[in-house]
C-alpha positions as CSV (number, residue, x, y, z in Angstrom):
1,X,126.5,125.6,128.7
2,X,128.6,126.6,126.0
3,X,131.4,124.6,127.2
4,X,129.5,121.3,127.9
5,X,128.5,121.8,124.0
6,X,132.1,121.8,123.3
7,X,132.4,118.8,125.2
8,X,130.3,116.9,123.0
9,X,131.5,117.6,120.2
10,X,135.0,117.0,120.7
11,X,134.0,113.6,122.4
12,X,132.1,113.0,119.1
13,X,134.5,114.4,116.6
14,X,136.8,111.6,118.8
15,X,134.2,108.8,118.8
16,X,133.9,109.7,114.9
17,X,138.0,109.4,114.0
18,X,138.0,106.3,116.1
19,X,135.3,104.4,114.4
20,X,136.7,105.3,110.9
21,X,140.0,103.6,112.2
22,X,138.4,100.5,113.5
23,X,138.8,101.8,117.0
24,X,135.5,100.3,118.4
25,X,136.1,100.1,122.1
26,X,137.4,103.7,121.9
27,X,135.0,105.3,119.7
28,X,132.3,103.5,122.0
29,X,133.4,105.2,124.8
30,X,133.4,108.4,123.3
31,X,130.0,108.2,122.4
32,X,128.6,106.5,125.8
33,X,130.8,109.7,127.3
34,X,129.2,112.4,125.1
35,X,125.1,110.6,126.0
36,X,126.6,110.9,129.9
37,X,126.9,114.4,129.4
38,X,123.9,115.2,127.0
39,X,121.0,112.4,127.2
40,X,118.5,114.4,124.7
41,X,121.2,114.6,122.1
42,X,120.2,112.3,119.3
43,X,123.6,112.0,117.5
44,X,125.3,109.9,119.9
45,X,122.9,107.4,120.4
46,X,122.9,107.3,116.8
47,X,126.5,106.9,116.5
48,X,126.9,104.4,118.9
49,X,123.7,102.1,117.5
50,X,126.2,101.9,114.4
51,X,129.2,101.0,116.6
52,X,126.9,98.1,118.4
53,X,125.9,96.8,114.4
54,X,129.6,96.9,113.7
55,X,130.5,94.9,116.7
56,X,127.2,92.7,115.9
57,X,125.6,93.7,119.4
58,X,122.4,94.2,117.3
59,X,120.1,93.8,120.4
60,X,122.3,96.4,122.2
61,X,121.7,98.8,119.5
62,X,118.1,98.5,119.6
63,X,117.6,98.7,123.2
64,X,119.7,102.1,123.4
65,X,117.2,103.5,120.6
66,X,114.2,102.3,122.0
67,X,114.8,103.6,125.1
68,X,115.2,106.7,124.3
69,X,112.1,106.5,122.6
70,X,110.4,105.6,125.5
71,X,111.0,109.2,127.1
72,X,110.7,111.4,123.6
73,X,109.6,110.3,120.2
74,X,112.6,111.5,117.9
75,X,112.2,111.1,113.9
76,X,116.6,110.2,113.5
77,X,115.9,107.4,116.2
78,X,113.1,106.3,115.3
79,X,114.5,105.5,111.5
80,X,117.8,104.1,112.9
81,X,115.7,101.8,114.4
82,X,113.9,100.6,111.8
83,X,116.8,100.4,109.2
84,X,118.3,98.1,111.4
85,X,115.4,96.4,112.3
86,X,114.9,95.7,108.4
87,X,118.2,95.0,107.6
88,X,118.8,92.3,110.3
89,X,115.3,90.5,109.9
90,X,114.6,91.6,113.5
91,X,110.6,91.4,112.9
92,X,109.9,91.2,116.6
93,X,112.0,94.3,117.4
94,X,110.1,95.8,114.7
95,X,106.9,95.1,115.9
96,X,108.1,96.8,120.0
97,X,109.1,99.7,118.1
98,X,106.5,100.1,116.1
99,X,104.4,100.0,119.7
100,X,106.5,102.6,122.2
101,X,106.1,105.0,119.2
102,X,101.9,104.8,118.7
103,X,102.2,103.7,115.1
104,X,98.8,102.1,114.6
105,X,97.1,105.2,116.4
106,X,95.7,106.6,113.5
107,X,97.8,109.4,113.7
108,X,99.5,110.2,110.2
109,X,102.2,112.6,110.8
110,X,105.3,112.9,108.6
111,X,107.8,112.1,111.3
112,X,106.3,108.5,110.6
113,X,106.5,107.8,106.9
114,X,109.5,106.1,107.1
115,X,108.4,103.7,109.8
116,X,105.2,102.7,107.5
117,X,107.5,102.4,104.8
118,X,109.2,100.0,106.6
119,X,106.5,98.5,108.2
120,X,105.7,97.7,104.1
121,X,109.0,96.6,103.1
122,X,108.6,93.9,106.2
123,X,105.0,92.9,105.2
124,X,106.3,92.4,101.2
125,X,109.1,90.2,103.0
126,X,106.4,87.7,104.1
127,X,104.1,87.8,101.0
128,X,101.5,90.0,102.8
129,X,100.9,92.1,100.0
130,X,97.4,93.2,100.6
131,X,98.9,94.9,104.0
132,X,101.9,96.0,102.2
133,X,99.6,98.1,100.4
134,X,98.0,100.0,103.2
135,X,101.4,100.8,104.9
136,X,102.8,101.9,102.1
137,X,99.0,104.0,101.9
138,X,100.3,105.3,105.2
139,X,103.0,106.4,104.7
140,X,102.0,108.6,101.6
141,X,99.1,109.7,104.1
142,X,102.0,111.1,106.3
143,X,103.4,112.8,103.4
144,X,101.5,113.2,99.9
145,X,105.2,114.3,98.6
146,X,107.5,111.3,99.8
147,X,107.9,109.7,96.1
148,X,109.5,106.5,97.8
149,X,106.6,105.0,99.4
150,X,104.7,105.9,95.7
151,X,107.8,104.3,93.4
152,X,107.4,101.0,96.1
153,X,103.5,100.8,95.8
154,X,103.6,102.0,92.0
155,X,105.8,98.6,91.8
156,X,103.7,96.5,94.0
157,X,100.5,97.3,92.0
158,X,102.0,96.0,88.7
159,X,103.4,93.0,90.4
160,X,100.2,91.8,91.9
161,X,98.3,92.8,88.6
162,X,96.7,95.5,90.1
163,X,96.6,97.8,87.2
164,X,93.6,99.8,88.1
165,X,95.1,101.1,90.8
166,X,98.6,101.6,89.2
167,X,96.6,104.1,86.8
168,X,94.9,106.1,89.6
169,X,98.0,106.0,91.7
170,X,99.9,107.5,88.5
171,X,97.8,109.9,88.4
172,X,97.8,111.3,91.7
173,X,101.4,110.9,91.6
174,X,101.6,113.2,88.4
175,X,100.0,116.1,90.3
176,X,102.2,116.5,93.1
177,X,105.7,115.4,91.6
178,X,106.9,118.4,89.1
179,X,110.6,116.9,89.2
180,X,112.2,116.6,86.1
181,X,113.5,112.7,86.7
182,X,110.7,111.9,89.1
183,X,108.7,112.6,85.7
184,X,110.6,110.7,83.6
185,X,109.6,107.7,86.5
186,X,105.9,108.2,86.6
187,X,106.1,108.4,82.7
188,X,108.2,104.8,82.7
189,X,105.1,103.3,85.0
190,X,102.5,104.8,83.1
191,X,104.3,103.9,79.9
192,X,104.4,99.9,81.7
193,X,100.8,100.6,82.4
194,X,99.7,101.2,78.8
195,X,101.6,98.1,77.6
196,X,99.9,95.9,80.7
197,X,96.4,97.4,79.5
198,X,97.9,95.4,75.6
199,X,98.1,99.5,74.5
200,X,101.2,98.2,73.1
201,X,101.4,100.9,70.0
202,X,100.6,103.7,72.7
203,X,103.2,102.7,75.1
204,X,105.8,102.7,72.6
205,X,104.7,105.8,71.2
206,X,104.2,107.6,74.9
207,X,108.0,105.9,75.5
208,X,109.2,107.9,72.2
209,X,107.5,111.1,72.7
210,X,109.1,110.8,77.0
211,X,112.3,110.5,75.4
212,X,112.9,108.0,78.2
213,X,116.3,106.6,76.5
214,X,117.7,109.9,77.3
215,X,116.4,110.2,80.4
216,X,117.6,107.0,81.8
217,X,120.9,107.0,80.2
218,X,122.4,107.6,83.5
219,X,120.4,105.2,85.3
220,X,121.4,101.7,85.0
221,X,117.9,100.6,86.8
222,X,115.4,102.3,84.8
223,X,117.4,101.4,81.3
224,X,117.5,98.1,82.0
225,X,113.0,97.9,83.0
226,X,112.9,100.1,80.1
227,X,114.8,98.1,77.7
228,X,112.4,95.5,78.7
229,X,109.0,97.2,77.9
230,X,110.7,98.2,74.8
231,X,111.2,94.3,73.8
232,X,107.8,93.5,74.9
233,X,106.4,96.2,73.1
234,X,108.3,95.8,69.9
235,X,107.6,92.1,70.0
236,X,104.1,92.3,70.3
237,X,104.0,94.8,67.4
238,X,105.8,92.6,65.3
239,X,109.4,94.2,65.5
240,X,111.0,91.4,66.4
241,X,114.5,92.6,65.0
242,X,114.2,95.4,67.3
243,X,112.9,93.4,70.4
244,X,115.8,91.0,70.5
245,X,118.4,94.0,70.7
246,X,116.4,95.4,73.0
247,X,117.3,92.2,75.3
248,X,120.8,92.0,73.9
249,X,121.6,95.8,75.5
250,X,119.6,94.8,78.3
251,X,121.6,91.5,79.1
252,X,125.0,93.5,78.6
253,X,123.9,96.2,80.9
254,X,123.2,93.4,83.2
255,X,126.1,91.1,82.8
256,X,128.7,94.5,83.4
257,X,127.4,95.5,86.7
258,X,129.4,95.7,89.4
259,X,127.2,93.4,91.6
260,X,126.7,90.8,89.4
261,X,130.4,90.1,88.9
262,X,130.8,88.1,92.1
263,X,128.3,85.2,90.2
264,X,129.9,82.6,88.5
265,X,128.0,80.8,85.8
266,X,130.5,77.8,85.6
267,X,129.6,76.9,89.4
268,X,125.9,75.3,88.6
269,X,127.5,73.7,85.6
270,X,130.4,72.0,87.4
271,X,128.1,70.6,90.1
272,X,126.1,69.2,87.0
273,X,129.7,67.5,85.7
274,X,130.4,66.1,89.4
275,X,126.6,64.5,90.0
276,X,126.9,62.9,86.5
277,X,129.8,61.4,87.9
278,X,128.5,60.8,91.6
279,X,124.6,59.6,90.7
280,X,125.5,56.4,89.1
281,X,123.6,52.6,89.9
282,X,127.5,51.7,91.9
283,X,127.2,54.5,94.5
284,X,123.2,54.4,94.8
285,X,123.8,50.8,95.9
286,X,125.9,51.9,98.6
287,X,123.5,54.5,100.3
288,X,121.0,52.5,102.4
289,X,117.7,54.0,100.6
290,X,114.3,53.2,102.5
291,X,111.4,52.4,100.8
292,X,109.6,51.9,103.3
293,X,108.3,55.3,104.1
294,X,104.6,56.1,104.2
295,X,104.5,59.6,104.0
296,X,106.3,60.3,100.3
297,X,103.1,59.4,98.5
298,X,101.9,61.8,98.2
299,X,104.8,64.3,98.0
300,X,105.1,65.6,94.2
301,X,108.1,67.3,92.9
302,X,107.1,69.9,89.6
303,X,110.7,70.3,88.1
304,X,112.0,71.5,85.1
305,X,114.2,74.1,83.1
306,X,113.2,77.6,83.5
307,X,110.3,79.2,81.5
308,X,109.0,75.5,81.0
309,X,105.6,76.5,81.9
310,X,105.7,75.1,85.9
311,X,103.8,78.5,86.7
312,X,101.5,77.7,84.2
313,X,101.0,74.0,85.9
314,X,101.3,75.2,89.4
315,X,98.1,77.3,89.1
316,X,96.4,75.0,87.2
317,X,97.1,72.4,90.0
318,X,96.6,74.6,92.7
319,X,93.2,75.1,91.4
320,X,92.5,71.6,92.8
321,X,90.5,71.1,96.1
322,X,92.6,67.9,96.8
323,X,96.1,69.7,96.0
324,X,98.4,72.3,97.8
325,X,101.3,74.0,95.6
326,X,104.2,75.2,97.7
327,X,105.0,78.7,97.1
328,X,108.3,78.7,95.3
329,X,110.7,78.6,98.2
330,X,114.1,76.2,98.3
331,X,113.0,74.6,101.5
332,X,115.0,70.8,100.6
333,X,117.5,72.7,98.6
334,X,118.4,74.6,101.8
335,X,118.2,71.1,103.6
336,X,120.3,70.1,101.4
337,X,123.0,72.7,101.8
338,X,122.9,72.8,105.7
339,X,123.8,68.5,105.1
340,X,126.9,69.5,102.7
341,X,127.9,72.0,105.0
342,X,128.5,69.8,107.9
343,X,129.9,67.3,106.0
344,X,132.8,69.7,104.0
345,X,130.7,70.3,101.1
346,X,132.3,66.9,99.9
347,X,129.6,65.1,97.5
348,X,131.1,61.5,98.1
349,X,129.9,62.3,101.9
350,X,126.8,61.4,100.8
351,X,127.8,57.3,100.9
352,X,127.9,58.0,104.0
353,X,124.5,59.6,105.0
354,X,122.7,57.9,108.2
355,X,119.1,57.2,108.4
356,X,118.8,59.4,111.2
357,X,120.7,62.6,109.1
358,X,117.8,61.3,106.8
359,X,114.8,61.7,108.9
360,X,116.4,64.9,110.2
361,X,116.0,66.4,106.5
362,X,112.6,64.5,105.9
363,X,110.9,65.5,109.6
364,X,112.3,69.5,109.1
365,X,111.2,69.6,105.4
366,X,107.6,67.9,106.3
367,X,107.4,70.1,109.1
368,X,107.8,73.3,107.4
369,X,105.7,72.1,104.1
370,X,102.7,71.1,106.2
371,X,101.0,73.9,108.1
372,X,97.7,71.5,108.9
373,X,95.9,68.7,109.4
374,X,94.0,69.3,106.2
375,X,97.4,69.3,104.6
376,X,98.0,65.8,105.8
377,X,95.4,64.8,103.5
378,X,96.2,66.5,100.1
379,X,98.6,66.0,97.5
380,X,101.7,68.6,98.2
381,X,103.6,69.8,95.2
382,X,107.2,71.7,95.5
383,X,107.4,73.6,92.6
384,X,111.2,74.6,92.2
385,X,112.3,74.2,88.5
386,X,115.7,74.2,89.2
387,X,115.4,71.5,91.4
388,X,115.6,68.9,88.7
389,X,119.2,68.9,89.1
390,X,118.8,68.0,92.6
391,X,116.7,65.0,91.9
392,X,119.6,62.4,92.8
393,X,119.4,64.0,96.6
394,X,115.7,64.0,96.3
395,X,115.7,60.0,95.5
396,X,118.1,59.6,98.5
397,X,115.9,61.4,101.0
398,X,111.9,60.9,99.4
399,X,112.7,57.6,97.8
400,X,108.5,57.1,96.9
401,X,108.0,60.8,95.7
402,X,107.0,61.6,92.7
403,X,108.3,64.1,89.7
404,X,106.2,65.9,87.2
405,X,108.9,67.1,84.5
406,X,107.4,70.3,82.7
407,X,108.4,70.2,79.1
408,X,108.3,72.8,76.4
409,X,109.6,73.0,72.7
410,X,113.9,73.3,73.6
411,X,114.0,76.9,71.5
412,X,110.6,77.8,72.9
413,X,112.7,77.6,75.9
414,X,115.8,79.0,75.1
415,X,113.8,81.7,73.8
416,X,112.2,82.7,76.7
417,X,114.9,82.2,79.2
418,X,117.2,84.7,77.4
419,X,114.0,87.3,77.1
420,X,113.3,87.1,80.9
421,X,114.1,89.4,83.7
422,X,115.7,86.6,86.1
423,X,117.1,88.2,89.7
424,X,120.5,87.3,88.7
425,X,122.8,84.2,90.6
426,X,125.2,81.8,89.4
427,X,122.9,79.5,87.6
428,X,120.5,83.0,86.2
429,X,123.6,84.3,85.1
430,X,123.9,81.7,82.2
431,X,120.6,83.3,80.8
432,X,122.3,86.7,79.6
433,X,124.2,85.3,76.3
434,X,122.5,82.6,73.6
435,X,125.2,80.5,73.6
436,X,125.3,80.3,77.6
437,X,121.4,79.4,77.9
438,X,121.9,76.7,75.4
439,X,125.1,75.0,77.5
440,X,123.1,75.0,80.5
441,X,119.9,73.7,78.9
442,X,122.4,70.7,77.4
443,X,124.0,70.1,80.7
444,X,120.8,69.8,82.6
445,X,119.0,67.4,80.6
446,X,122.2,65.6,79.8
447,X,122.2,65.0,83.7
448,X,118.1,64.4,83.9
449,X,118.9,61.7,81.1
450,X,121.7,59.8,83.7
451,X,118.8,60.2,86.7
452,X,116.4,58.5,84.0
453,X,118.6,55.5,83.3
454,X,120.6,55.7,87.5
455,X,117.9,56.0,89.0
456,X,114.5,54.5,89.3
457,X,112.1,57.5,90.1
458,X,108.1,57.9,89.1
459,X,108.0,61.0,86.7
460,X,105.2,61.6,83.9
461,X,106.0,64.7,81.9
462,X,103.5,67.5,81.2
463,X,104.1,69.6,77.4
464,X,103.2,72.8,77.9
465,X,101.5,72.8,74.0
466,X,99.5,70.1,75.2
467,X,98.2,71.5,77.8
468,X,97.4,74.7,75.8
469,X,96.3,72.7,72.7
470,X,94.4,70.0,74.6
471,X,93.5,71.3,78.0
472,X,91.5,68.7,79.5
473,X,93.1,65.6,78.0
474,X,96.3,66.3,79.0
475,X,95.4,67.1,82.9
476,X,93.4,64.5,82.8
477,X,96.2,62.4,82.5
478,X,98.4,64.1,84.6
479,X,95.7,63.5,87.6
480,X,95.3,60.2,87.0
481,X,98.9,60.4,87.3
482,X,98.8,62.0,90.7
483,X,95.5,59.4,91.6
484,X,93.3,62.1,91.5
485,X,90.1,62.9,89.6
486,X,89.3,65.8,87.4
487,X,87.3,68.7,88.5
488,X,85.7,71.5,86.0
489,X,87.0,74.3,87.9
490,X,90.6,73.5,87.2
491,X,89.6,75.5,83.4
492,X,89.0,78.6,85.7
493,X,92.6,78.6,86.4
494,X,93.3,81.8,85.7
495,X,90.7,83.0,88.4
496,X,93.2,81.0,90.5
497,X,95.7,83.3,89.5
498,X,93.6,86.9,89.8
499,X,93.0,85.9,93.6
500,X,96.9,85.3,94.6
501,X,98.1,88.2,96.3
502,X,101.3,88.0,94.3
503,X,102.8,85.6,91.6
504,X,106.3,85.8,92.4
505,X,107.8,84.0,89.2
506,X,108.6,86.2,86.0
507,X,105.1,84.7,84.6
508,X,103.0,86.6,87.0
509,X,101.5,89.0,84.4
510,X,100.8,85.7,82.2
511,X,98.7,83.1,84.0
512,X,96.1,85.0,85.2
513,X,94.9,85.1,82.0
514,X,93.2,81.9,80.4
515,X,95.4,79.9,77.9
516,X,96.8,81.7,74.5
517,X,98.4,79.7,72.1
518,X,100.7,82.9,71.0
519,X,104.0,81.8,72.5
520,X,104.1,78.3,71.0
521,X,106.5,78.8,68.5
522,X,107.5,82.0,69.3
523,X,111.3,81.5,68.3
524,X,110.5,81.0,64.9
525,X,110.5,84.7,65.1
526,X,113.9,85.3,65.8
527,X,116.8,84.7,63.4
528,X,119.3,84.2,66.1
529,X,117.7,81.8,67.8
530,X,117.1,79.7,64.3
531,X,120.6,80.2,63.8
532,X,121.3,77.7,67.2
533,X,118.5,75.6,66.8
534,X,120.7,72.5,65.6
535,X,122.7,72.8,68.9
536,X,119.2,71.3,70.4
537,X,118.4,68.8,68.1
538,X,118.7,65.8,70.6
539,X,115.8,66.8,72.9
540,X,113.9,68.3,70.4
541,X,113.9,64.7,68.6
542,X,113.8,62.9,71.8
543,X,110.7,64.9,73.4
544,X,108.8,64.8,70.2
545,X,109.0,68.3,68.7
């Protein structure tokens, strides 16, 4: 006995030496050698799952640990099988797993909380947040102390403007968590939760009094969410001073970490400079463009620069019984990509684009867009802001679509894009310094102003102070726009909004409210921003501010 024990180890202490020196084969024979000599031994099944990932035999690795689960339910296993089942996207391996171990038997014990966690975590994946809830519910059923499965559900409750429950969940959380920094976490969230309730003064007072700049000051996470509530706070009080250098630190913090080095803000911009170059009357002539399709008519594309109020539009429009918004997902732009890809990422291989490489995009982009026949029959609206830099492509492939351009006052804009919380990327990464934000706002509507002349596309624009100042008017005219009629529940928008799982733009916390006319003009409260406002001056003229 004692000597077969040896013999495991040593074949995993060789397995382990190999692996670290890229010695798959070896290390996977070790490991296959040492499960030959003890099958109920979990840490070479474990060790050898990680030799399959490294070797991308993913499938391999999950049968070996789900086979072993068949026989006897082990909590390392069981976890190594869903970390890889979450990390690869490998929902239906999930979903066996989740089967040969009983989870849905009612049987809450803690050698499950991680699975339920996961089971979340896949659910929040594919926008089912309602049943992201309750497995994340599970899991803290499983175990009332595992302060993961609370952080995760304290975070989903803000995000789909659940606040009530955020406040009873803090709560409970604050009885069984005596931690010094898991404190200073529920007292960030309850500190958010105050400032969501508009107890602005109190959450920057219970902020002060938590001394959460001290406690975060290790924690580049928290300072940065912090550093936001600060700004909101502050700016809602009137401290505007202190608000902007609240996002100033913030946008530092962010613009020095390690992971967000690898984005380069010149990219977007230089693709800008090469299709102002590209999307010109000479080279549209040359690609064959059909205007003879029937099914663009009724394809809209809601574009514009960030924080332009197109969340604000899309759940006004979505409000509509004749009118499906797409959730914001970059199904063309991927399209798009997958074309460039095959073609060398060269833009001049565009001259050359077939009608069939066209109805490939158009038949895949309809055919993910349009989940029924009801669909068939309504206006469909891709909401991507961004995409307005894409809108020569868009012309080449939905000649007949249309374009709603969202419009708001240029240092409104600016303004807002610098105070928002953007997952950073190359083009979000311009947002983190005033004199960047400004650039990229140029550069796009320099290049929306060539599509305007190049190209002959059917766009109205929607002002987001018109809409606030003259609600029906000014949707009036955007439906006649889109051939439609008005209908009085579009003004219960923001009902819309309440019964949307989850708003996944940074406005979520703003439109399901009704309208407010309090951030019109808001950058007349900064300095800085006052300071740069002549840098704007063309499209402030030219739009009418």
């Amino acid at each position: 006995m004692l000597k077969n024990r040896d013999n495991y180890q040593a074949l995993m202490n060789d397995g382990i030496k190999n692996a670290k020196m890229g010695n798959f084969d070896e290390a996977k024979s070790s490991f296959i050698n040492a499960i030959k000599l003890n099958s109920n031994n979990n840490k070479a099944y474990i060790n050898l799952s990680n030799i399959y990932v490294l070797q991308n035999e993913l499938i391999k690795s999950i049968n070996l640990l789900t086979n072993f689960l068949k026989n006897i339910f082990d909590e390392d296993i069981c976890n190594q099988a869903a970390k890889i089942c979450f990390k690869y996207k490998l929902r239906k391996d999930f979903d066996k797993l989740t089967e040969i171990v009983k989870l849905t038997n009612n049987v809450f014990n803690k050698e499950k909380k991680f699975l339920f966690f996961i089971e979340a975590q896949f659910h929040e994946v594919e926008q089912k947040f309602n049943e992201a809830k309750q497995s994340y519910k599970n899991s803290i059923l499983c175990d009332n102390f595992y302060f993961d499965a609370y952080i995760n559900l304290l975070n989903l409750y803000e995000s789909t403007n659940d606040i009530l429950n955020l406040k009873l969940l803090i709560e409970s959380a604050y009885k069984n968590f005596k931690n010094k920094e898991q404190k200073n976490i529920l007292n960030f969230f309850n500190s958010l939760r105050l400032s969501r309730e508009n107890n602005f003064k109190e959450s920057a007072n219970f902020t002060l009094s938590s001394n959460l700049d001290t406690a975060f000051k290790n924690n580049k996470y928290y300072q940065i969410r912090l550093l936001n509530l600060k700004s909101k706070n502050n700016e809602k009080l009137k401290k505007y001073n202190d608000a902007f250098n609240n996002i100033e630190k913030r946008n530092s913090i962010l613009l020095n970490l390690s992971e967000n080095k690898k984005y380069n803000k010149r990219n977007v911009l230089d693709t800008i400079e090469k299709y102002k170059n590209f999307f010109i009357k000479k080279n549209l002539n040359n690609i064959i463009i059909n205007n003879n399709y029937s099914n663009d008519k009724n394809l809209i594309f809601l574009v514009g620069f960030p924080r332009s109020g197109t969340t604000l539009l899309d759940t006004i429009l979505r409000s509509h019984s004749k009118i499906k918004v797409l959730e914001e997902k970059p199904i063309l732009l991927n399209l798009r990509h997958e074309f460039f890809k095959k073609n060398n990422n060269n833009l001049s291989n565009l001259l050359k684009i077939t009608e069939s490489e066209k109805n490939y995009i158009r038949q895949n982009y309809l055919k993910k867009i349009i989940s029924n026949k009801n669909d068939e029959k309504k206006i469909i609206i891709d909401k991507l802001p961004l995409s307005i830099i894409e809108l020569g492509f868009i012309k080449i492939i939905f000649p007949n679509a249309k374009i709603i351009l969202a419009m708001r006052h240029p240092c409104d804009v600016i303004t807002s894009c610098f105070f928002t919380s953007f997952k950073i990327n190359d083009s979000m990464i311009n947002f983190l310094q005033i004199d960047d934000t400004i650039e990229f706002y140029n550069s796009v509507f320099n290049l929306f102003e060539i599509y305007e002349k190049e190209l002959k596309f059917k766009y109205t624009i929607a002002k987001y102070e018109n809409i606030v100042n003259n609600f029906k008017y000014e949707i009036t005219g955007l439906l006649k726009f889109l051939e439609l009629e008005y209908e009085e529940k579009l003004e219960q928008f923001h009902l819309t909004a309440l019964n949307r799982s989850r708003i996944s733009t940074p406005s979520y916390n703003q439109v399901i409210n009704p309208l407010y006319s309090s951030s019109i003009g808001r950058w007349k409260n900064y300095e800085n921003i006052h300071r740069h406002k002549f840098k704007l001056n063309k499209w402030i003229s030219k739009y009418g501010y």
